[in-house]
BALO-909164 format. One record per residue (C-alpha): x, y, z; residue in three letters. Coordinates in pm, whole numbers, plus 50000, padded with zeros to 5 digits. Each point is the difference from the previous one (the first is absolute). Layout:
BEGIN
PT / c1 / c2 / c3 / residu
PT / X / Y / Z / ALA .
...
//
This chain:
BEGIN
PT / c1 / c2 / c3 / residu
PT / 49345 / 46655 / 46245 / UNK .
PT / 50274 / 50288 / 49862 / UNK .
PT / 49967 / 50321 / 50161 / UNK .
PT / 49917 / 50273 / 49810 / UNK .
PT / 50340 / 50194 / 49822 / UNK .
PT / 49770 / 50352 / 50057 / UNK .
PT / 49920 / 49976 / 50383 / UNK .
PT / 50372 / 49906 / 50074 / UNK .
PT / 50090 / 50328 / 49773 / UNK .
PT / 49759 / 50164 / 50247 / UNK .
PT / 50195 / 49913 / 50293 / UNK .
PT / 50337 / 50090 / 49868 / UNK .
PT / 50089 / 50382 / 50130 / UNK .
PT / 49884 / 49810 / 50330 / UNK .
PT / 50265 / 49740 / 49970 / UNK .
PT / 50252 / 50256 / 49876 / UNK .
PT / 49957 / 50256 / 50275 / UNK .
PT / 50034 / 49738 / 50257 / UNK .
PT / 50370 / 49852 / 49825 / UNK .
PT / 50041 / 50396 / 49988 / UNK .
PT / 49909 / 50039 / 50373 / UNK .
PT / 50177 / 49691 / 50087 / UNK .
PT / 50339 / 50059 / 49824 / UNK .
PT / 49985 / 50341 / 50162 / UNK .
PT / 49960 / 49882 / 50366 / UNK .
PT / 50299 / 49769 / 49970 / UNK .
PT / 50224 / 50271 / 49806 / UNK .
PT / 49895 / 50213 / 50338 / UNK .
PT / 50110 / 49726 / 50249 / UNK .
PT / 50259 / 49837 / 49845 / UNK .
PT / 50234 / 50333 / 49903 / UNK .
PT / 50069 / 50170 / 50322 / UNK .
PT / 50122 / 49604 / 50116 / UNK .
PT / 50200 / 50039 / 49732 / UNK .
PT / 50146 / 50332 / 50035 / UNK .
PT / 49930 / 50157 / 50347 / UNK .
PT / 50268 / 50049 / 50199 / UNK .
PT / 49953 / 49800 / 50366 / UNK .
PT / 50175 / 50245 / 50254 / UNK .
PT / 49820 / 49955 / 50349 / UNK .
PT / 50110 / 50265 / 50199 / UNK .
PT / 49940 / 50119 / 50352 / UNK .
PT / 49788 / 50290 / 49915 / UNK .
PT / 49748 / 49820 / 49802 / UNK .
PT / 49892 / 49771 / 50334 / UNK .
PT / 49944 / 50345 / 50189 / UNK .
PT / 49632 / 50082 / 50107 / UNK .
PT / 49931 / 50247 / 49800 / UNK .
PT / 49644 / 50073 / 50066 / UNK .
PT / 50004 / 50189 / 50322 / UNK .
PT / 50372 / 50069 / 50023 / UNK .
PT / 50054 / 49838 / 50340 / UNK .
PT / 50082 / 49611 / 50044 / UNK .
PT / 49711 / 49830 / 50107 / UNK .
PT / 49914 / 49939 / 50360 / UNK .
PT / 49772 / 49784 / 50236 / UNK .
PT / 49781 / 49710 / 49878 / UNK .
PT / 49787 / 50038 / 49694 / UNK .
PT / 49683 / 49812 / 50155 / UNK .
PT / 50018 / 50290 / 50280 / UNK .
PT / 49656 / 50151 / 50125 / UNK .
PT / 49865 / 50279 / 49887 / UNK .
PT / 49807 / 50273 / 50179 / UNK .
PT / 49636 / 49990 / 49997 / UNK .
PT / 49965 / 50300 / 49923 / UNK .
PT / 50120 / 49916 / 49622 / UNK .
PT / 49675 / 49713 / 49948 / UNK .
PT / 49758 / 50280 / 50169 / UNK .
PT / 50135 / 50278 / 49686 / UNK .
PT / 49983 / 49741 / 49782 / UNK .
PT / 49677 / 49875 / 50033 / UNK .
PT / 49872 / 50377 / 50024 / UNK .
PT / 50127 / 50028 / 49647 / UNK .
PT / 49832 / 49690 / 49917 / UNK .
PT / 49659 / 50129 / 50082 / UNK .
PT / 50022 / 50325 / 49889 / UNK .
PT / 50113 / 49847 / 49701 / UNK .
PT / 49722 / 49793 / 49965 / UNK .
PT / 49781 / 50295 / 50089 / UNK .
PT / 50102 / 50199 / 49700 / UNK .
PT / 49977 / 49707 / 49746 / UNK .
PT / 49592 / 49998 / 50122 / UNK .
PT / 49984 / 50357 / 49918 / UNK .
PT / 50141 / 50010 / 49708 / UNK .
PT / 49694 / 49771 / 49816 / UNK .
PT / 49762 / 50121 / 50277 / UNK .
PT / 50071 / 50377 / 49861 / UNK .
PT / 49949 / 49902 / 49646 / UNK .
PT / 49641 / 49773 / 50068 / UNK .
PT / 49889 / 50268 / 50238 / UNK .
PT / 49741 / 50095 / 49788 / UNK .
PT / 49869 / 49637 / 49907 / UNK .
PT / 50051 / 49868 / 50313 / UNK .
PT / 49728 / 50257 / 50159 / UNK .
PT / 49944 / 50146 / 50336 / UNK .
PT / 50067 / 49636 / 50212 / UNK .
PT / 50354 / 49951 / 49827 / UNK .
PT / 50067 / 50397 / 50098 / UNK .
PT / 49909 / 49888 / 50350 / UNK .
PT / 50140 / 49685 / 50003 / UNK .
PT / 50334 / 50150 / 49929 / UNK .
PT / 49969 / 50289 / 50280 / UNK .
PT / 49943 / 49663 / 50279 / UNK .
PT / 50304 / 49866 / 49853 / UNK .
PT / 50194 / 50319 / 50037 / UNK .
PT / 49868 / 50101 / 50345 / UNK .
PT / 50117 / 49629 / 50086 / UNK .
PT / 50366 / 50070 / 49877 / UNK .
PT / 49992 / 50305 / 50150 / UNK .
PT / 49962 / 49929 / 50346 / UNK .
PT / 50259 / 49691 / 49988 / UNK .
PT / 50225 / 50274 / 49852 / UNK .
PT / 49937 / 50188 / 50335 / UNK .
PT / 50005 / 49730 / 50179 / UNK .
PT / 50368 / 49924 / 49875 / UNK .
PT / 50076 / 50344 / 50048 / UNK .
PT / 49913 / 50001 / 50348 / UNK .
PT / 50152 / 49656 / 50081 / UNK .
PT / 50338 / 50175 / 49908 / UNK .
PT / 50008 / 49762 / 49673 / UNK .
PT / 50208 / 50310 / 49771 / UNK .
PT / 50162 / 50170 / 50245 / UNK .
PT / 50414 / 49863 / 49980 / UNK .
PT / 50204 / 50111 / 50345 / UNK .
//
């Protein structure tokens, strides 16, 4: 069985953009090869990002006090993105989703005092 001459006309911009694409991609890789200069110099393996040469190991421990910020953030976080729809529904959700979400705030409230108290975002 022949394949139909009008589907394969069908699929021809499709076959054409992706010689287009492809022809493109190679043009891109294969010209600065060609006519880039290679001068590795000094200055180029310089750290760069902080301005100072790095020092002690990478896999060195961090503070606690960096996982106890971030995981505030993570809750308050989450604690907005449940208000957000909760505010919205409020008035199909009815009195027991208003009161639902008041537990569920007094509950991150008083671990957000609790950290408070515990020192958790205080930095000496």
């Amino acid at each position: 069985m022949h394949p139909n001459p009008k589907i394969l006309v069908e699929y021809l911009p499709i076959a054409v953009f992706f010689s287009i694409a492809a022809f493109i991609s190679l043009v891109v890789i294969i010209l600065p090869k060609i006519f880039a200069k290679e001068t590795p110099q000094k200055d180029k393996l310089k750290s760069y990002e902080c301005g100072f040469d790095a020092f002690g190991d990478a896999r060195g421990k961090f503070d606690v006090r960096f996982y106890l910020v971030a995981i505030l953030f993570i809750i308050f976080d989450l604690e907005v993105a449940f208000l957000i729809p909760w505010a919205i529904n409020l008035k199909a959700i009815g009195m027991f989703g208003f009161w639902s979400m008041i537990v569920f705030l007094v509950v991150l409230t008083i671990g957000f005092i609790y950290e408070w108290k515990k020192g958790a975002l205080e930095w000496e």
